[in-house]
Backbone as a chain_set.jsonl record, in Angstrom:
{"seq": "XXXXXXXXXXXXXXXXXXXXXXXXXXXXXXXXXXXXXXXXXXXXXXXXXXXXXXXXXXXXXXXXXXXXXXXXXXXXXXXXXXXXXXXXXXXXXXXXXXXXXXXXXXXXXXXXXXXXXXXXXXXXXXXXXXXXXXXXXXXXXXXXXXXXXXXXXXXXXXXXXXXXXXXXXXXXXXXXXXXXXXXXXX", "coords": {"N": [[77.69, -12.058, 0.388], [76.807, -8.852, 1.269], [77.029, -7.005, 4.434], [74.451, -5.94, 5.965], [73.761, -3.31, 7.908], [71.601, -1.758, 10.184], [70.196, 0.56, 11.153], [68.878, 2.543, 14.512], [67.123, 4.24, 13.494], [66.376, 3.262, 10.957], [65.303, 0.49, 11.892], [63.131, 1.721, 13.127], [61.625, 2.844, 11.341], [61.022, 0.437, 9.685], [59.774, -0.81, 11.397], [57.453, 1.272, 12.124], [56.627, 1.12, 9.267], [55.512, -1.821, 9.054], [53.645, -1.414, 10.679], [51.77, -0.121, 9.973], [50.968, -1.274, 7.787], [49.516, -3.497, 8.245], [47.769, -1.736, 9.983], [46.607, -0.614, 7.753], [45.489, -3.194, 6.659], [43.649, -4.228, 8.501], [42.235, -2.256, 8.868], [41.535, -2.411, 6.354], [39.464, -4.982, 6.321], [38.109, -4.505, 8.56], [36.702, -1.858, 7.885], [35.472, -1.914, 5.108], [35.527, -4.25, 4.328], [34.121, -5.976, 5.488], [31.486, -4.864, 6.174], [30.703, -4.498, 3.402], [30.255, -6.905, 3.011], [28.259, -7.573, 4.644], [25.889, -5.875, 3.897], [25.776, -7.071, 1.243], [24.732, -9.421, 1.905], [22.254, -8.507, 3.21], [20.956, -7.232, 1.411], [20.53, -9.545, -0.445], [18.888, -11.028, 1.562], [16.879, -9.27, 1.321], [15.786, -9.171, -1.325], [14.845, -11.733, -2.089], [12.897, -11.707, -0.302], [11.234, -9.696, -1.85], [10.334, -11.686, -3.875], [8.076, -13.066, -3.837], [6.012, -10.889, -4.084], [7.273, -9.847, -6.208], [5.948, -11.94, -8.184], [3.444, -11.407, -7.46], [2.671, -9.291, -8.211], [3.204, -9.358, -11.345], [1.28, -11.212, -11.878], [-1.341, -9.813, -11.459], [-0.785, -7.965, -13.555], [-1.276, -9.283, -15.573], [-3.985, -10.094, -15.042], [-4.949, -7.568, -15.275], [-4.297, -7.089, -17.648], [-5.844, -8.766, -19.319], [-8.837, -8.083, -18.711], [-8.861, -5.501, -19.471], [-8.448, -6.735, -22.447], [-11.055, -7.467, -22.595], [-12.781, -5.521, -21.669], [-14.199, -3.81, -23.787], [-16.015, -5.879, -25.015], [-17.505, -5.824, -22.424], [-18.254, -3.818, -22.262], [-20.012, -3.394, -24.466], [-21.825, -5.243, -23.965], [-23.492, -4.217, -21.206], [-24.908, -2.208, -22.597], [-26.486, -3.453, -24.596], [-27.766, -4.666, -22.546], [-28.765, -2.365, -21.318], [-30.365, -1.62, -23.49], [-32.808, -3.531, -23.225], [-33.903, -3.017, -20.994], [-37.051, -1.485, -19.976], [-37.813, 1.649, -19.684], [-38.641, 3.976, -16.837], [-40.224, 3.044, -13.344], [-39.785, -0.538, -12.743], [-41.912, -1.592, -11.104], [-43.97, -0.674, -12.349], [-44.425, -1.312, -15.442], [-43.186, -4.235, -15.405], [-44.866, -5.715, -14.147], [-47.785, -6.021, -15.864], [-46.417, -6.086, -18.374], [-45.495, -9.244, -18.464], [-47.799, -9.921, -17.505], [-49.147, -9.642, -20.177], [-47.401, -10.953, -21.954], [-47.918, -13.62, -20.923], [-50.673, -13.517, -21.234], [-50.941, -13.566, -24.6], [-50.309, -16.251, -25.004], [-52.932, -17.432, -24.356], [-53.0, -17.783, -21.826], [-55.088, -16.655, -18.96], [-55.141, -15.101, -16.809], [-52.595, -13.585, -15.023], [-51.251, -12.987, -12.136], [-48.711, -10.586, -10.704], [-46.392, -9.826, -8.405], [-44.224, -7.836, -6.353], [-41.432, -9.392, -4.638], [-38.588, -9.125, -3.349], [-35.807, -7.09, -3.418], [-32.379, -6.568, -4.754], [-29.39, -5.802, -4.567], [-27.036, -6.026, -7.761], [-25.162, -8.816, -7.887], [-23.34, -9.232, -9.93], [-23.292, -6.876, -11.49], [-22.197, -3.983, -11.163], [-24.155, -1.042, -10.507], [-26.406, -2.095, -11.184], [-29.665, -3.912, -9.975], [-31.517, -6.794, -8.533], [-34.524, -7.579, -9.208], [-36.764, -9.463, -7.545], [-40.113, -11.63, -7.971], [-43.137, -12.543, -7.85], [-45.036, -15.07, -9.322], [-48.499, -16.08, -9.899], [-50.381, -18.479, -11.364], [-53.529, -18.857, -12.183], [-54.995, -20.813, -13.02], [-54.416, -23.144, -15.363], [-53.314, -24.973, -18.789], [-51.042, -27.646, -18.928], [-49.913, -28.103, -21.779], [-49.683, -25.971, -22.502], [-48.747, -24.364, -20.903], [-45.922, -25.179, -20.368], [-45.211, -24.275, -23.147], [-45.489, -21.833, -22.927], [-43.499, -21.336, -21.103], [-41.639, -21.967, -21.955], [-41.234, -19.867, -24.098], [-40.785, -18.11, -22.793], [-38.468, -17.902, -21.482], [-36.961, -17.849, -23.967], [-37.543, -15.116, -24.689], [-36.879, -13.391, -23.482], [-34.431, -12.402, -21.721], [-33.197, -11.016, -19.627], [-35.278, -12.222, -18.063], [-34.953, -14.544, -15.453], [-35.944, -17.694, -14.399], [-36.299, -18.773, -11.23], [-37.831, -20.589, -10.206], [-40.733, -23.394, -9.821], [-43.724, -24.091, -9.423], [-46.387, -26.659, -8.828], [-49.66, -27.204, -8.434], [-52.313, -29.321, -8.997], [-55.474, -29.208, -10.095], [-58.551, -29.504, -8.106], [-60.953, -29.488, -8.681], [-60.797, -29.239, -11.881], [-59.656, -31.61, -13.973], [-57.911, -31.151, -16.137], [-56.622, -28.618, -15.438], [-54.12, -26.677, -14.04], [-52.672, -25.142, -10.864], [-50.154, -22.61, -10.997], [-47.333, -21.459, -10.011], [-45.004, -19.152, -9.995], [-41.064, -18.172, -9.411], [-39.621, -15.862, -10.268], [-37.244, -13.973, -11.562], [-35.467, -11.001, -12.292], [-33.652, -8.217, -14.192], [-32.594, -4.587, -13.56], [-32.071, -1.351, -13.85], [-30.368, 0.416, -11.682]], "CA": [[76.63, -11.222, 0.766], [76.957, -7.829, 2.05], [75.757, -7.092, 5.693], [73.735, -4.382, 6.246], [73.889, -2.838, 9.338], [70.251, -1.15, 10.347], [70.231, 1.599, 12.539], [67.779, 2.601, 15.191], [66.014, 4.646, 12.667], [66.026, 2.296, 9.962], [64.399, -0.172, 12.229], [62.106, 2.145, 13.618], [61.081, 2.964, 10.186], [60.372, -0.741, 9.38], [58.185, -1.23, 12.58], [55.988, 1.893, 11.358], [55.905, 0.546, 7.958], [54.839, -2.801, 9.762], [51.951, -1.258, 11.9], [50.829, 0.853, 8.843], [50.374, -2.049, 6.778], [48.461, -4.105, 9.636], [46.478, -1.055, 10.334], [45.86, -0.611, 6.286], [44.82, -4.575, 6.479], [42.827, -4.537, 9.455], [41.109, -1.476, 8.061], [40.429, -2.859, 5.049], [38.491, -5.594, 6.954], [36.891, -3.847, 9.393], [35.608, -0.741, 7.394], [35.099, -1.857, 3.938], [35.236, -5.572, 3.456], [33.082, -6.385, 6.689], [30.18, -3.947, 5.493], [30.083, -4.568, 2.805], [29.217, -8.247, 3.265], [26.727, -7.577, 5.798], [24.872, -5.154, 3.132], [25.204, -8.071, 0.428], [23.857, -10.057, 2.572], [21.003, -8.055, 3.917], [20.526, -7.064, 0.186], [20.243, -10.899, -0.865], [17.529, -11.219, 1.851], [15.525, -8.529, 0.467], [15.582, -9.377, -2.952], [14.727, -12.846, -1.333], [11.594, -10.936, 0.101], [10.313, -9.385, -2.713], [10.277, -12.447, -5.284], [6.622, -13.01, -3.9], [5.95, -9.493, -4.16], [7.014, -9.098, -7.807], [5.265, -12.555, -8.493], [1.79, -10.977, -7.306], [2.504, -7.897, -8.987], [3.165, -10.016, -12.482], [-0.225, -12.033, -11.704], [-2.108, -9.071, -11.442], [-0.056, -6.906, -14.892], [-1.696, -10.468, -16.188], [-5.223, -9.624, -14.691], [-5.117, -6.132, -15.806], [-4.248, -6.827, -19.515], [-7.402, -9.779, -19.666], [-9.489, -6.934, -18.216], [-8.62, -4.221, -20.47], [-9.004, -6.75, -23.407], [-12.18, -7.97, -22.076], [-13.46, -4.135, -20.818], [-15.092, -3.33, -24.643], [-17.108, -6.417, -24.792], [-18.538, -6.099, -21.499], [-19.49, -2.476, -22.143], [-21.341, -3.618, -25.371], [-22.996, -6.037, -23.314], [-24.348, -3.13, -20.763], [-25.259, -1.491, -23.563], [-27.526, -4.353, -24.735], [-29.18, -4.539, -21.455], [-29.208, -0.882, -20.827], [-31.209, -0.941, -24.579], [-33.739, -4.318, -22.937], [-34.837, -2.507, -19.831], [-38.081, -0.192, -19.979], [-37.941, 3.389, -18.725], [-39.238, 3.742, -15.438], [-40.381, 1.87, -12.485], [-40.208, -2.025, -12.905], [-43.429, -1.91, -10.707], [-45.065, -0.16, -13.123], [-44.04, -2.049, -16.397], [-43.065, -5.837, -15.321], [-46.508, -7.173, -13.929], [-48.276, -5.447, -17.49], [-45.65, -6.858, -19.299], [-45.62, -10.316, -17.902], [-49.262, -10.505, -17.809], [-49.435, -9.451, -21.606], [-46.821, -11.914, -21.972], [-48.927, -14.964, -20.953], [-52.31, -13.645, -21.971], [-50.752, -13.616, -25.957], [-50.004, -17.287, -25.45], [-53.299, -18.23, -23.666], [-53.4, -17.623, -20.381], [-55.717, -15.292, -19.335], [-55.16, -14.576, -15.606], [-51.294, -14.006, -14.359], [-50.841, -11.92, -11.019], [-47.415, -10.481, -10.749], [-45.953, -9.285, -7.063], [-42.432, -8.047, -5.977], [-40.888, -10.039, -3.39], [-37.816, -8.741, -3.257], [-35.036, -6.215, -4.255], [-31.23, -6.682, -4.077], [-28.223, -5.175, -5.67], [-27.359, -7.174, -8.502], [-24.217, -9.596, -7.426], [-21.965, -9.123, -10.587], [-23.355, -5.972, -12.547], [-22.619, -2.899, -10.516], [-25.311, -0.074, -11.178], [-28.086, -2.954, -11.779], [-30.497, -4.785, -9.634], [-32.261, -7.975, -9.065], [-36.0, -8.113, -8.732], [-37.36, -11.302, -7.417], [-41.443, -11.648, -8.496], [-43.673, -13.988, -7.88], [-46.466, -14.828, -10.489], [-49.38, -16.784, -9.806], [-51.369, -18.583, -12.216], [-54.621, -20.091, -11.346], [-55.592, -21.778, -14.06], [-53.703, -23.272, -16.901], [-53.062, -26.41, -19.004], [-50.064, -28.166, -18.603], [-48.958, -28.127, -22.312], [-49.499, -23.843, -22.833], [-47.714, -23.375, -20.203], [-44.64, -25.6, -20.802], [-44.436, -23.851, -24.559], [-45.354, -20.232, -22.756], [-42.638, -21.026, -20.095], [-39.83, -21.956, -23.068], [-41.002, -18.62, -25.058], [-40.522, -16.471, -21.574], [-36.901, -18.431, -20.697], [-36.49, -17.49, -24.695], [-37.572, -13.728, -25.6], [-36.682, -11.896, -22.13], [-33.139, -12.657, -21.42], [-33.407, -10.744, -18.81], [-35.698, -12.577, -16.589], [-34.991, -15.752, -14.724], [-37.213, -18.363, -13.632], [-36.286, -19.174, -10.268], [-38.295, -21.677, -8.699], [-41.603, -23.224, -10.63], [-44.506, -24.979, -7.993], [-47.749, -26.83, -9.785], [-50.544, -27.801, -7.946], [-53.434, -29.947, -9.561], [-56.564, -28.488, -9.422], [-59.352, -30.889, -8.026], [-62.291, -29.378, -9.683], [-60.802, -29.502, -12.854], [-58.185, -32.346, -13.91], [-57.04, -30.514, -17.283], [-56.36, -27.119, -15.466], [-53.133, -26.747, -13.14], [-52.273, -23.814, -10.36], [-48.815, -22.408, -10.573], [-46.758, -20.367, -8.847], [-43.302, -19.018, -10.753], [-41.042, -17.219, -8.795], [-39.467, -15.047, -11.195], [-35.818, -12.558, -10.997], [-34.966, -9.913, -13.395], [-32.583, -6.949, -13.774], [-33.255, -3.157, -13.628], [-30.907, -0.434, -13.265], [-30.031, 1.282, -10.179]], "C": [[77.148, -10.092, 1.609], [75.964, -7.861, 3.305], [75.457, -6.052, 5.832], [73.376, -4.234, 7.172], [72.423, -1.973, 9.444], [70.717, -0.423, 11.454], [69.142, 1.705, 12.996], [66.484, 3.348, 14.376], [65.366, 4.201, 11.786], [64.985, 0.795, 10.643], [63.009, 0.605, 12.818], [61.061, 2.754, 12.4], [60.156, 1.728, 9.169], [58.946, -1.134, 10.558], [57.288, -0.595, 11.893], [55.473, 1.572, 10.597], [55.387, -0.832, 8.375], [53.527, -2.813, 9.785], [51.511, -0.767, 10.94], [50.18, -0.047, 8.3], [49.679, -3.024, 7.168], [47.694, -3.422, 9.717], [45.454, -0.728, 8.786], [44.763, -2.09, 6.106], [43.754, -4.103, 7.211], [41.372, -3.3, 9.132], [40.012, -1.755, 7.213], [39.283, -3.618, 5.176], [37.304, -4.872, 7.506], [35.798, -2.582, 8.887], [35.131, -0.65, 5.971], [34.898, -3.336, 3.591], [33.913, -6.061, 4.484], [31.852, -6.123, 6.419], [29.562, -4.115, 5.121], [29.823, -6.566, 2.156], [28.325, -8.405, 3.726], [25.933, -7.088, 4.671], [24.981, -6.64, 2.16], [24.572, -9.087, 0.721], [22.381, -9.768, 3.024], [20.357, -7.776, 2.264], [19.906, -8.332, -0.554], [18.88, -11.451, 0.107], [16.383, -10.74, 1.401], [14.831, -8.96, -0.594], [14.848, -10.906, -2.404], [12.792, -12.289, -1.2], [10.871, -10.536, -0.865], [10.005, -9.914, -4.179], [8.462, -12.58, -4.91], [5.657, -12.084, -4.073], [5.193, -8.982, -6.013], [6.076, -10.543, -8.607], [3.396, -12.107, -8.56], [1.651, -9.981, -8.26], [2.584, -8.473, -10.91], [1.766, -10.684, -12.45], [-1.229, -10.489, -12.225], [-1.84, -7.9, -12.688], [-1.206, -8.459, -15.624], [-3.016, -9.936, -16.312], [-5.865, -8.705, -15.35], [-5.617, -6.42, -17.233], [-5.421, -7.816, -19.451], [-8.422, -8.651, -19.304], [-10.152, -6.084, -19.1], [-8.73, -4.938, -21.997], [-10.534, -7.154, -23.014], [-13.194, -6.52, -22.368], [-14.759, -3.738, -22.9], [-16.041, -4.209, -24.972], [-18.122, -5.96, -23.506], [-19.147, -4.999, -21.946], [-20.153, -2.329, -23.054], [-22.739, -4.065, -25.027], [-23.922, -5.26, -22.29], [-24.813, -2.49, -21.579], [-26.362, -1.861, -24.325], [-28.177, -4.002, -23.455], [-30.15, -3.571, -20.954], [-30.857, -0.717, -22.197], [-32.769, -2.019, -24.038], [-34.159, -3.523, -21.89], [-35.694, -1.179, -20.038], [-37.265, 0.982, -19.159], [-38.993, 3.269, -17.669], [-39.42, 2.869, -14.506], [-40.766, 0.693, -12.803], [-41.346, -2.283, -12.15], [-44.248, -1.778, -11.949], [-45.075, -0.787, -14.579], [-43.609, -3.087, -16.287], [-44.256, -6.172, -15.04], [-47.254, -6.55, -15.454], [-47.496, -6.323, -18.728], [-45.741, -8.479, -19.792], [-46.974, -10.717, -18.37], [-49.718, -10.282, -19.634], [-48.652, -10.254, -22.378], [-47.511, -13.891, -22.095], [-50.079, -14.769, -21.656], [-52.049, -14.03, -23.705], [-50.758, -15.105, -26.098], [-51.46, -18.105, -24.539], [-54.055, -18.632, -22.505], [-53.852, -16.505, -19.948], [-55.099, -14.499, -17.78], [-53.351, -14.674, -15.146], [-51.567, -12.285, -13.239], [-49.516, -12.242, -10.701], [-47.09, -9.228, -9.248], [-44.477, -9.511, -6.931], [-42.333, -8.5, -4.759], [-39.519, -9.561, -2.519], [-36.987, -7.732, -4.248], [-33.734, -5.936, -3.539], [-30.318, -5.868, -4.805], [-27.649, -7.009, -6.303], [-25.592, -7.408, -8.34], [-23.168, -9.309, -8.598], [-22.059, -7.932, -11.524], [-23.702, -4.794, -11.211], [-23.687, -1.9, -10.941], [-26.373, -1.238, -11.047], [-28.565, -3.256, -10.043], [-30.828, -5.913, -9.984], [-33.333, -7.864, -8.439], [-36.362, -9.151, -8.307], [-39.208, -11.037, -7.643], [-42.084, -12.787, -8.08], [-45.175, -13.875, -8.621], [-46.984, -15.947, -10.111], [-50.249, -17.005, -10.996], [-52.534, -19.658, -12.059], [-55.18, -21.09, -11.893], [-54.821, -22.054, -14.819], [-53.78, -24.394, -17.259], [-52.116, -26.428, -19.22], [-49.152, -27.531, -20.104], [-48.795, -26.652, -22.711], [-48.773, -23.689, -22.263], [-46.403, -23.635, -20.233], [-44.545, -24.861, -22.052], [-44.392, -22.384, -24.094], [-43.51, -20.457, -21.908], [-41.295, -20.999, -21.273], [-39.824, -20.765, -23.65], [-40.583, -18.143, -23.754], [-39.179, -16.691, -21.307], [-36.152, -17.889, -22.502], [-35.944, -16.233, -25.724], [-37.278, -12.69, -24.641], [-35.701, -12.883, -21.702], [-33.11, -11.575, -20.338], [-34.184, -10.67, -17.379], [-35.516, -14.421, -16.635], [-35.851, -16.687, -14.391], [-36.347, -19.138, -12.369], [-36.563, -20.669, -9.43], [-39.937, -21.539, -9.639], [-42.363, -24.425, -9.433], [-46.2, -25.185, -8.814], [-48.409, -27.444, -9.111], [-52.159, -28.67, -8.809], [-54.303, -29.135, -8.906], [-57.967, -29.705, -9.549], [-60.687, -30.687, -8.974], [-62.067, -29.444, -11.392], [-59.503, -30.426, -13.401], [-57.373, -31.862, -14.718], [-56.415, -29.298, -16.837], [-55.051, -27.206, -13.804], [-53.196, -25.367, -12.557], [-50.723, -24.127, -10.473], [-48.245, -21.714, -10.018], [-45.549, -20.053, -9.59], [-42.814, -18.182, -9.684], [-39.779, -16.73, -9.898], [-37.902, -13.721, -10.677], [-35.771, -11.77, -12.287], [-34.01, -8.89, -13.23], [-32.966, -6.069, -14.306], [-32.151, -2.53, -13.045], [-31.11, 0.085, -11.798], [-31.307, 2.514, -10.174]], "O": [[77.865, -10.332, 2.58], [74.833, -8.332, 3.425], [76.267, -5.125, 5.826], [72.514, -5.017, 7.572], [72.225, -1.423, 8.36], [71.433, -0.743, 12.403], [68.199, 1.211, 12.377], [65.281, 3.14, 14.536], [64.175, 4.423, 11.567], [64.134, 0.214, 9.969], [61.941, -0.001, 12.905], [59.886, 3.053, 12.608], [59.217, 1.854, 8.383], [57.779, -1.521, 10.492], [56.45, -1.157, 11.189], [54.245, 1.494, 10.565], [54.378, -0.968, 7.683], [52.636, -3.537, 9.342], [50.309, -1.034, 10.958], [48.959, 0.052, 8.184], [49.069, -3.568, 6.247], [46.573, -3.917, 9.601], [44.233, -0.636, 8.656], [43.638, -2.099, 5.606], [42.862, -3.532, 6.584], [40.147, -3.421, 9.158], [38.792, -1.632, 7.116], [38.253, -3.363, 4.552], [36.137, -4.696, 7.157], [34.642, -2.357, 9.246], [34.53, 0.337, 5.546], [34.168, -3.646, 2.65], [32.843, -6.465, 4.028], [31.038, -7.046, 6.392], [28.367, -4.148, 5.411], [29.341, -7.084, 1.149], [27.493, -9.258, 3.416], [25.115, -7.937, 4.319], [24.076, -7.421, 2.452], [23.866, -9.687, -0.09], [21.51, -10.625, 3.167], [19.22, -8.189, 2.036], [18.875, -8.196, -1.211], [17.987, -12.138, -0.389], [15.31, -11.286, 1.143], [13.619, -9.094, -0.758], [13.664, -10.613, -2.571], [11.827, -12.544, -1.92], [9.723, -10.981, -0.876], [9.656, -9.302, -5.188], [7.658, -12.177, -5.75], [4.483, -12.43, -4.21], [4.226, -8.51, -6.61], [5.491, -10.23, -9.644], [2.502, -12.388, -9.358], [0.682, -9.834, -9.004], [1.899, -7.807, -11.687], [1.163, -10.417, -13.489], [-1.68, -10.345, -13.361], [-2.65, -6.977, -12.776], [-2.052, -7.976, -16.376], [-3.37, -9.387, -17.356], [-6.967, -8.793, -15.892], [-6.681, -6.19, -17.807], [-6.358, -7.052, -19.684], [-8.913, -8.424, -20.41], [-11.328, -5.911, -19.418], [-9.034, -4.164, -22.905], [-11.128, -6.636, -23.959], [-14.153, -6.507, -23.14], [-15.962, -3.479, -22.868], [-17.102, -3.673, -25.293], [-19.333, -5.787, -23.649], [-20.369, -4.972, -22.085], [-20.973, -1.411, -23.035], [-23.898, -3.773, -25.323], [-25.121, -5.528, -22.378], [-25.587, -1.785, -20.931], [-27.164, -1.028, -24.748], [-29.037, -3.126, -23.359], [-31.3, -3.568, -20.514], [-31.907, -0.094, -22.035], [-33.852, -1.516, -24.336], [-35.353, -3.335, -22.124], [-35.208, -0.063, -20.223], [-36.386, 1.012, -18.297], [-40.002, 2.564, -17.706], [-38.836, 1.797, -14.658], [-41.934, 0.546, -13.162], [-41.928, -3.31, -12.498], [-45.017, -2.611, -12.431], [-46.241, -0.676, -14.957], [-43.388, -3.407, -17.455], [-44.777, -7.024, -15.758], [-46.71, -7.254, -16.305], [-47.946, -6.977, -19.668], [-45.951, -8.915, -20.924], [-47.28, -11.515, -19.257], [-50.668, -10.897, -20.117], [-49.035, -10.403, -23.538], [-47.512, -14.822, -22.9], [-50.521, -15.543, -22.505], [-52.901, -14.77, -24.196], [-51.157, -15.502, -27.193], [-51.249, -19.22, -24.063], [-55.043, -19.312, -22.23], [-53.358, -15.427, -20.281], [-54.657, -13.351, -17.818], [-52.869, -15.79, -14.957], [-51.883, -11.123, -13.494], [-49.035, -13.353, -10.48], [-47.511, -8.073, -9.183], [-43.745, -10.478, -7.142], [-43.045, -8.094, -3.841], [-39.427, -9.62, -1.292], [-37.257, -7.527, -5.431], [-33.596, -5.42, -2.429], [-30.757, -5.239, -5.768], [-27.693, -8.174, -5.909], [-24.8, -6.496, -8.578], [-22.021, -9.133, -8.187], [-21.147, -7.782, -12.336], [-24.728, -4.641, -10.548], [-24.096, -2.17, -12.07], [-27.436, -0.773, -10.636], [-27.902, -2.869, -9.08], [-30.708, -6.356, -11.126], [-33.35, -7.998, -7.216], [-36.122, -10.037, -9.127], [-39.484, -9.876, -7.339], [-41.55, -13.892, -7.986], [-46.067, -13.029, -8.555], [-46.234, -16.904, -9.924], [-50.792, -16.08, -11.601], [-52.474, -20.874, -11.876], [-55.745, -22.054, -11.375], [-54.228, -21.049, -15.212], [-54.237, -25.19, -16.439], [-51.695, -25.414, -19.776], [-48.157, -26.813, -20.006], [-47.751, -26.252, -23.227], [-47.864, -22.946, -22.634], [-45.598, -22.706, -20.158], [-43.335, -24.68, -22.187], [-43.55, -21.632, -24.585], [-42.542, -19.758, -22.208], [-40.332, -20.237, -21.358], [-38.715, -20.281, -23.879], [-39.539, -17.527, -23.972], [-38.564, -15.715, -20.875], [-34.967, -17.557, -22.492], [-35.09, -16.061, -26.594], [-37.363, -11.475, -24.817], [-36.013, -14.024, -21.363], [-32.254, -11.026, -21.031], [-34.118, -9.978, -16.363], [-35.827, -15.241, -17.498], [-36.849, -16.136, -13.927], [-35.731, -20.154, -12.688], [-35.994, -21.399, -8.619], [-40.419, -20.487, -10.059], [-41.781, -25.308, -8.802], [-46.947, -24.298, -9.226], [-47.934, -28.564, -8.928], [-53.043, -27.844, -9.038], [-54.232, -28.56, -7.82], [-58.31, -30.431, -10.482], [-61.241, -31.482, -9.734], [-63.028, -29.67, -12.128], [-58.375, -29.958, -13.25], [-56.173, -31.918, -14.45], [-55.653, -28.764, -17.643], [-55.317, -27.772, -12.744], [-53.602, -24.432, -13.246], [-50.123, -25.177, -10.243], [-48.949, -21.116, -9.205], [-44.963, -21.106, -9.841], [-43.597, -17.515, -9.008], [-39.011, -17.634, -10.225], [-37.773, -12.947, -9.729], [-36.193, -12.297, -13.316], [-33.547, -8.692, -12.107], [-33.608, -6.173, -15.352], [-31.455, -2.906, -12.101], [-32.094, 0.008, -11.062], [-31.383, 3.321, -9.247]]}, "num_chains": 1, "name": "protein.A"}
């Protein structure tokens, strides 16, 4: 083996190249490998974060499309109701109606009063009337076949709440009371 003699420059040339390649390492750590662990890390939380995010947001792309196939039935179905409801004030055309309603099947006397008036719970634009009809006289089985035609040819009114009192002076003839809902546009 040959010996090779190093001079002061030749070692002072190895130190530098030493510290260079320590300060290249330590670099590499500190300003590029360090970093960019922290960011993949902070990146892996995020993404972390917005799985419930894009889960809601998939729920609701779900929602949408049932919606949007849905959306041309319903607006047939306003379209029906829009074609069942009179023109003008439901004062002025439900008790007439009603009462021309029973009298065809019978009954001669119906008094028809609004009780109330709400916005209607699942059809924006509409209403719900509430009514209450009194009938002072009737027999039991007219009015059970009137009450099935009225629950059968006006889909648009409700029967609520139905209250029958015997009447003492006559045993065949009942009082009733209906209380009555319907829908009417805005």
């Amino acid at each position: 083996m040959s010996n090779i003699k190093l001079g002061k420059e030749d070692i002072q040339k190895i130190a530098l190249g030493v510290l260079l390649g320590v300060g290249v390492v330590c670099g590499y750590f500190q300003w590029l490998l360090f970093p960019l662990q922290a960011r993949h890390k902070a990146t892996i939380k995020s993404t972390a974060a917005l799985a419930p995010a894009i889960s809601a947001a998939k729920a609701q792309l779900a929602r949408d499309t049932q919606v949007s196939v849905q959306a041309p039935l319903a607006k047939a179905t306003l379209v029906q109701i829009d074609a069942m409801i009179p023109e003008g004030a439901p004062v002025a055309w439900f008790p007439p109606r009603i009462a021309d309603f029973f009298k065809s099947r019978g009954i001669d006397k119906a008094t028809t009063r609004l009780n109330s008036d709400t916005a209607h719970p699942i059809l924006p634009g509409y209403r719900r009337l509430s009514w209450a009809l009194d009938l002072p006289k009737v027999e039991w089985f007219a009015f059970g076949k009137a009450l099935a035609d009225l629950e059968n040819l006006e889909p648009l009114v409700s029967i609520e709440n139905v209250s029958v009192d015997a009447l003492r002076e006559e045993p065949d003839g009942q009082h009733v009371v209906l209380t009555l809902s319907s829908i009417v546009r805005k």
